[in-house]
C-alpha positions as CSV (number, residue, x, y, z in Angstrom):
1,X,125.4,23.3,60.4
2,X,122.2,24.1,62.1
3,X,119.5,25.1,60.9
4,X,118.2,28.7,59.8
5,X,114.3,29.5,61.2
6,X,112.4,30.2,58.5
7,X,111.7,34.2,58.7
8,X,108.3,35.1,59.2
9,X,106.7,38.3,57.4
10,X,107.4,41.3,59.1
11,X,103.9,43.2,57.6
12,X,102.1,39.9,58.7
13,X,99.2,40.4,61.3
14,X,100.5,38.9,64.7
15,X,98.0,40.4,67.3
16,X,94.6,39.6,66.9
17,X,91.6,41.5,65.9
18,X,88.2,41.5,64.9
19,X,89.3,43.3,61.4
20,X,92.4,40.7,60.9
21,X,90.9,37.6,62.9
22,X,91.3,35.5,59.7
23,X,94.6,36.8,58.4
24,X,96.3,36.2,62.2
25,X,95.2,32.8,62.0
26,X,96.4,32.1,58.7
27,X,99.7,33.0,59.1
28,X,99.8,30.9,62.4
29,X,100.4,27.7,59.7
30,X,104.7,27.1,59.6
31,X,106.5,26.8,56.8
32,X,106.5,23.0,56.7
33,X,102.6,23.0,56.3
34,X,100.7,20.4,54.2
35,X,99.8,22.8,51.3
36,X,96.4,20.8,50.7
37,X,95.7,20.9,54.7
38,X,96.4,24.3,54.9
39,X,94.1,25.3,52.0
40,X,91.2,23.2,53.6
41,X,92.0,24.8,56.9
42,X,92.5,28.5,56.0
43,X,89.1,28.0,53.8
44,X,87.0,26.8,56.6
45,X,88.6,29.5,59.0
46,X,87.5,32.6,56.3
47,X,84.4,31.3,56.4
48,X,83.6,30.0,59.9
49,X,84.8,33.7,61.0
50,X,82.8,35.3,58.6
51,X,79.9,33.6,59.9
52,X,80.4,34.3,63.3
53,X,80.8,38.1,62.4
54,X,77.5,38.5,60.7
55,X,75.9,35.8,62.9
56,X,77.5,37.8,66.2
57,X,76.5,34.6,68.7
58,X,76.4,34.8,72.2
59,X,78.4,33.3,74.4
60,X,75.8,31.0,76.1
61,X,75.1,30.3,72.1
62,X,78.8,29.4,71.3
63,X,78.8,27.3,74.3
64,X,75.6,25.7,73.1
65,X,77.3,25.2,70.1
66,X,80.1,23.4,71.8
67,X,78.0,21.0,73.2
68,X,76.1,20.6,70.4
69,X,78.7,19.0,68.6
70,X,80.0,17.3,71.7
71,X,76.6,15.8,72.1
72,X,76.4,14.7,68.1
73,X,79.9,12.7,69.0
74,X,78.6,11.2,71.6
75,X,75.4,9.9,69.8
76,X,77.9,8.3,67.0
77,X,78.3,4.5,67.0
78,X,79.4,1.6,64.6
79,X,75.8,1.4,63.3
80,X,74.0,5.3,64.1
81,X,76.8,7.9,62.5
82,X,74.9,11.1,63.7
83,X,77.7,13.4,62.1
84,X,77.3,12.2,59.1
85,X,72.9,12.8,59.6
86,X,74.2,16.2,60.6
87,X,76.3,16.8,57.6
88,X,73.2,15.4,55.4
89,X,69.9,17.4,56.8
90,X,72.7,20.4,56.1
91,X,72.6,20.0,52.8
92,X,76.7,19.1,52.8
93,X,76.7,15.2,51.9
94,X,74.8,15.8,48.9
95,X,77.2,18.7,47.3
96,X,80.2,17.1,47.9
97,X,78.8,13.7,46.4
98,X,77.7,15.9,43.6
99,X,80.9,18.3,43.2
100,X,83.2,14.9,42.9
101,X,80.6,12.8,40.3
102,X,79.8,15.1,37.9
103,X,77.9,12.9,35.4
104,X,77.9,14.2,31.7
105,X,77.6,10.9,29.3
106,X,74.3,10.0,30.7
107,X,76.2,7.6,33.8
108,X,73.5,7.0,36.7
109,X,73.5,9.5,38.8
110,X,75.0,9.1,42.7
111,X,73.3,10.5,46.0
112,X,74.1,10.2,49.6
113,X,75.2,7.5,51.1
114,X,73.6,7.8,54.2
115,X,74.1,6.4,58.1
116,X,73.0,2.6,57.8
117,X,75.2,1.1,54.9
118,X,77.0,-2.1,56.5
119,X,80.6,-3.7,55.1
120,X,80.6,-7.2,54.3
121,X,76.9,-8.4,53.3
122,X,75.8,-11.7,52.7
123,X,76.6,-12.5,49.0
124,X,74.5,-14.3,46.8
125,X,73.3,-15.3,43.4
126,X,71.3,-13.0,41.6
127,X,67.2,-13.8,42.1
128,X,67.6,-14.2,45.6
129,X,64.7,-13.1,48.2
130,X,66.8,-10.8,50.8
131,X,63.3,-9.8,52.4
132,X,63.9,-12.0,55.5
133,X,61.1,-10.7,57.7
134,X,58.7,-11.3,55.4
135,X,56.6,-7.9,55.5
136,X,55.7,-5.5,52.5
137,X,54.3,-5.9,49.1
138,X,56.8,-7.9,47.1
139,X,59.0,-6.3,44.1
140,X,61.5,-7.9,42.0
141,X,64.3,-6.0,41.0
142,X,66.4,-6.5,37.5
143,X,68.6,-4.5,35.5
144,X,71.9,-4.6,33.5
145,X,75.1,-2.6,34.5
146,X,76.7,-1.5,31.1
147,X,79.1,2.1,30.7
148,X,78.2,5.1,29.1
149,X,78.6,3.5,26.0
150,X,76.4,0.8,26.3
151,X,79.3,-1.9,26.6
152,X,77.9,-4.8,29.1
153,X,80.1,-5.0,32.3
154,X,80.6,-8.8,33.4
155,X,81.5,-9.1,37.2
156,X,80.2,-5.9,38.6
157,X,79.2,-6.2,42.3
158,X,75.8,-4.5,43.8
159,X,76.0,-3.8,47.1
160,X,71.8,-3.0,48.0
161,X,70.2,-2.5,51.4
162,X,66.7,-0.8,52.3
163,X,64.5,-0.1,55.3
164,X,61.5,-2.7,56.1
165,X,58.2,-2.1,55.7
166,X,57.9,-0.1,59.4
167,X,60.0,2.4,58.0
168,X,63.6,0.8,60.2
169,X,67.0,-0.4,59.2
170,X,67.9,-4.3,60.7
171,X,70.2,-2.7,62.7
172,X,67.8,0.0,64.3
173,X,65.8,-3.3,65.5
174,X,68.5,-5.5,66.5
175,X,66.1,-8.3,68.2
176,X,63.5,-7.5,65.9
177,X,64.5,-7.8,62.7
178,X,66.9,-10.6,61.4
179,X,70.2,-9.6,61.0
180,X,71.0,-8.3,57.8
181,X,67.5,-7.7,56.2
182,X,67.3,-6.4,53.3
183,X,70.7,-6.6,52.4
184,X,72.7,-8.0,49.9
185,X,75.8,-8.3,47.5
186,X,75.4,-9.7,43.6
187,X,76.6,-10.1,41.1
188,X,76.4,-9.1,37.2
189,X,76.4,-12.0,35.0
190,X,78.4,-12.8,31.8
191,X,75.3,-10.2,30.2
192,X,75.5,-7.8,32.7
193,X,72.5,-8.8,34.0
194,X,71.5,-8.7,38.2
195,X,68.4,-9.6,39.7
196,X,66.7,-9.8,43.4
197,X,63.8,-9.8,45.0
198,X,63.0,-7.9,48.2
199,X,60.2,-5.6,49.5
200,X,58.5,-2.5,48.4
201,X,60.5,0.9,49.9
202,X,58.6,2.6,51.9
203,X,59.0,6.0,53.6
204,X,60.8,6.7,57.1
205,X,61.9,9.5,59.5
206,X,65.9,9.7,60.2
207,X,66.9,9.2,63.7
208,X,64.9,11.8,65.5
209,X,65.8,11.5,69.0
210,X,69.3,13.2,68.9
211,X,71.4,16.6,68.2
212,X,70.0,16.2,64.3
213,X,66.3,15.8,65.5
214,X,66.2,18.9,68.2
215,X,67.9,21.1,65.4
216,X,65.0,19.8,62.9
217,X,62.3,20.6,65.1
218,X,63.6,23.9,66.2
219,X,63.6,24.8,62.8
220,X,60.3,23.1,61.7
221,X,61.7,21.0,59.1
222,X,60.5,17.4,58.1
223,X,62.6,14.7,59.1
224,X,61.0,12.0,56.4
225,X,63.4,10.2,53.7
226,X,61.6,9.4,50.3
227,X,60.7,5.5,50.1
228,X,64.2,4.2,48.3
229,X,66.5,1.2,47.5
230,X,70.1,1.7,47.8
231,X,72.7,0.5,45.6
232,X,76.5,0.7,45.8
233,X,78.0,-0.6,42.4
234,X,81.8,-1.3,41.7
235,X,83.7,-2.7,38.8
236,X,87.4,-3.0,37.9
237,X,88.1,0.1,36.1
238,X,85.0,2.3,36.9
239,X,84.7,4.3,39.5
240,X,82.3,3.3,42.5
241,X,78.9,4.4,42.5
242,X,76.6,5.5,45.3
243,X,72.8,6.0,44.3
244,X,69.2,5.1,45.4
245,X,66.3,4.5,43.4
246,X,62.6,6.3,44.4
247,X,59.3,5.2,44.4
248,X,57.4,7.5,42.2
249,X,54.2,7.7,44.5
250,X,55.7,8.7,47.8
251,X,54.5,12.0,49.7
252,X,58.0,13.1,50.6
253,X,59.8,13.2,47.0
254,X,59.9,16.8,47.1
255,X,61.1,17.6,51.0
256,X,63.9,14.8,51.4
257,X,65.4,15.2,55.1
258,X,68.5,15.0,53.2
259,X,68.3,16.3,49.6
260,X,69.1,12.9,48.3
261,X,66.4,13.3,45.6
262,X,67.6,13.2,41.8
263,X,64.6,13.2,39.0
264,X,66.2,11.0,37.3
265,X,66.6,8.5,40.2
266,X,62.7,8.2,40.6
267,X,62.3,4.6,39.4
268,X,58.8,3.3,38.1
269,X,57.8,0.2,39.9
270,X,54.8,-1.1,38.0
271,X,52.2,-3.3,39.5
272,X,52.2,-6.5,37.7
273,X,49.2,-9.3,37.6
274,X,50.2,-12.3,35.6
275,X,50.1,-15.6,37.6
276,X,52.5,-17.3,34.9
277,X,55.3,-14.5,35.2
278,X,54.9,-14.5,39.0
279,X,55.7,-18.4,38.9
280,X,58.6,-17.9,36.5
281,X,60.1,-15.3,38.7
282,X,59.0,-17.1,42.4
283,X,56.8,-14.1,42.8
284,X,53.1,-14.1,44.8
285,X,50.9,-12.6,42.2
286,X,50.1,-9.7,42.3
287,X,53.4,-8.3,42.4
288,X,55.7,-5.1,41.8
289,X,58.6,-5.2,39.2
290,X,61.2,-2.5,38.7
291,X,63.6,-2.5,36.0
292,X,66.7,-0.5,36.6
293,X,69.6,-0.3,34.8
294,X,73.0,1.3,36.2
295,X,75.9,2.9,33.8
296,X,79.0,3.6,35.3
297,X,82.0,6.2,34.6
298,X,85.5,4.9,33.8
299,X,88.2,5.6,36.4
């Protein structure tokens, strides 16, 4: 027996207007639809029209538009992800990151993860210099990773990466820098415990020569990320996290490029002098030390 069309709403808007632009798209969607796609989709289109009704572009704008995001495409590649920079210096990254980790038992906190994270890092045991170029002030970093109750989590892998001391990723320098500077997987011992040793963040501009950098300058905004350390932490049975940690003496805490800033993710990295401790650790002395310890959320 074949098979009866479904049958559309007769008082549904089939022509359209500017009054019922949204509605005559909606109702475009068949009866087969993914209910979770068609949410998303009918969402953005309500608001996307919305905007272009108060916003009332041009057509030489819309077309600039076009190209715009044509251009940003173009500009992605394996290592340089400029729609995810878009989707940062818009504010978006950091709300959805925030929307989807709530935390409310005092878990570290997650920000963006930003357009230079690299799978597959070398590995290796904790204590480790990962500062292969040899530039910046030295810092050792050391922590435990425990939940929100305090119990010690055994196993859990730290994913880190950071910019040198020019302010560039290895793989903005390929040629430059060594490959896979200041970048590194370890692991949590049987206390919980992780340690490495690495360079002193410093400050940088995002990729400024592209779609993201003419929108920035047309709208006079800084395009300077905070002096960080990234950290990506997972464990069986807790969910991943995504976070940075700031130094608490850098110019551009307040006016992020990308919002990233979380108060509670400024770190204090404290100048240390001790010729003994330096030797214990492999450190030159002087030296800077940062202790930073990372709770997770269950699954």
């Amino acid at each position: 027996m074949a098979k009866v069309a479904a049958k559309k709403n007769p008082k549904a808007k089939v022509y359209f207007t500017v009054k019922d632009s949204v509605k005559v798209v909606q109702n475009r969607s068949g009866s087969k639809a993914n209910k979770r796609v068609k949410f998303l989709v009918d969402t953005l289109v309500k608001h996307m029209h919305a905007f272009v009704k108060e916003a009332r572009p041009t057509m030489d704008e819309w077309m600039y538009g076009i190209n715009y995001l044509t251009r940003t495409g173009r500009l992605s590649t394996d290592w340089r992800q400029e729609f995810i920079l878009l989707s940062d210096v818009l504010g978006i990254s950091m709300l959805v990151e925030t929307l989807n980790h709530d935390k409310i038992s005092g878990e570290t906190e997650s920000t963006v993860l930003g357009p230079f994270y690299i799978a597959n890092a070398p590995q290796y045991p904790n204590g480790v210099n990962i500062c292969l170029d040899g530039k910046g002030e030295p810092v050792y970093v050391h922590g435990k990773v425990t939940n929100s109750k305090g119990k010690i989590i055994k196993g859990a892998k730290l994913d880190v990466w950071q910019a040198n001391e020019d302010g560039f990723y290895d793989v903005q320098q390929k040629g430059i820098q060594p490959d896979m500077n200041l970048r590194g997987v370890f692991t949590s011992d049987e206390k919980g415990r992780y340690s490495f040793r690495s360079a002193y963040p410093r400050y940088y501009p995002i990729p400024y020569d592209g779609s993201v950098g003419d929108m920035l300058k047309a709208l006079d905004r800084n395009p300077n990320r905070p002096a960080h350390l990234h950290f990506m932490v997972s464990a069986l049975g807790y969910e991943k996290l995504v976070t940075h940690i700031f130094t608490p003496d850098c110019p551009w805490l307040k006016d992020d490029a990308v919002f990233g800033v979380k108060e509670s993710l400024i770190a204090d990295f404290k100048l240390i002098d001790d010729p003994r401790r330096a030797a214990d650790l492999g450190m030159p002395n002087p030296f800077r030390e940062v202790e930073w310890n990372v709770v997770l959320s269950k699954a």
